[in-house]
N, C-alpha and C positions, 0 to 999 in steps of 0.2 A: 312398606306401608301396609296397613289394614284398613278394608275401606269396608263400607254399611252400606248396601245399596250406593255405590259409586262416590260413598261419601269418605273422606278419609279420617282417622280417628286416634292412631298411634303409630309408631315405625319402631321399628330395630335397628339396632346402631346395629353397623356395619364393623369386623377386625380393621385395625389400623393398615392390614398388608391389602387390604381391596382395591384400598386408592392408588394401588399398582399394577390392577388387574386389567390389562388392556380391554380384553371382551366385556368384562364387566362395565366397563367406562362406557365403550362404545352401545352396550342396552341400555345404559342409564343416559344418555346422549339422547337417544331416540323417544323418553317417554315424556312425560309432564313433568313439571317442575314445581313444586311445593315451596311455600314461606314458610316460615314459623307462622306466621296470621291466619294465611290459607288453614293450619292446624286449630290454630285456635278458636277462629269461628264457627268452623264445622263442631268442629267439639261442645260448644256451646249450644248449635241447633240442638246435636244429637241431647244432648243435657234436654234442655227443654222439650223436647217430645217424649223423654224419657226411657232411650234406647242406646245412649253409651252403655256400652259392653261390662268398662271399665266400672260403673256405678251403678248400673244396674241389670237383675238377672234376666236374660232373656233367654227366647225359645229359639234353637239354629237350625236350619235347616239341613245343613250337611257340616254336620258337627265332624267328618272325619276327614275335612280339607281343611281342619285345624294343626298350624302343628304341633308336633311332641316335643316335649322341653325334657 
């Protein structure tokens, strides 16, 4: 997940082989749990103040905890 100020906005699909990855299972176990809704509302706030990432340019703070594609 990518969050805005603790807000969530988009995720990364995950390799098909992760869903095999037991530690991985057991972090994903332990944190919050997202909807599809949970995604879409936020995303709409962020819309409306006009700070999705996705649509519009903004200024980041630590642009180099971004990762490298």
């Amino acid at each position: 997940m990518y969050f805005i100020n603790h807000i969530p906005f988009t995720f990364d699909e995950l390799p098909d082989e992760s869903m095999y990855d037991l530690e991985l299972i057991k972090i994903a176990d332990n944190e919050r749990r997202f909807e599809p809704d949970d995604l879409y509302r936020t995303s709409f706030y962020l819309i409306d103040e006009q700070c999705h990432p996705m649509l519009f340019e903004l200024e980041l703070e630590n642009p180099e905890m971004l990762p490298v594609d």
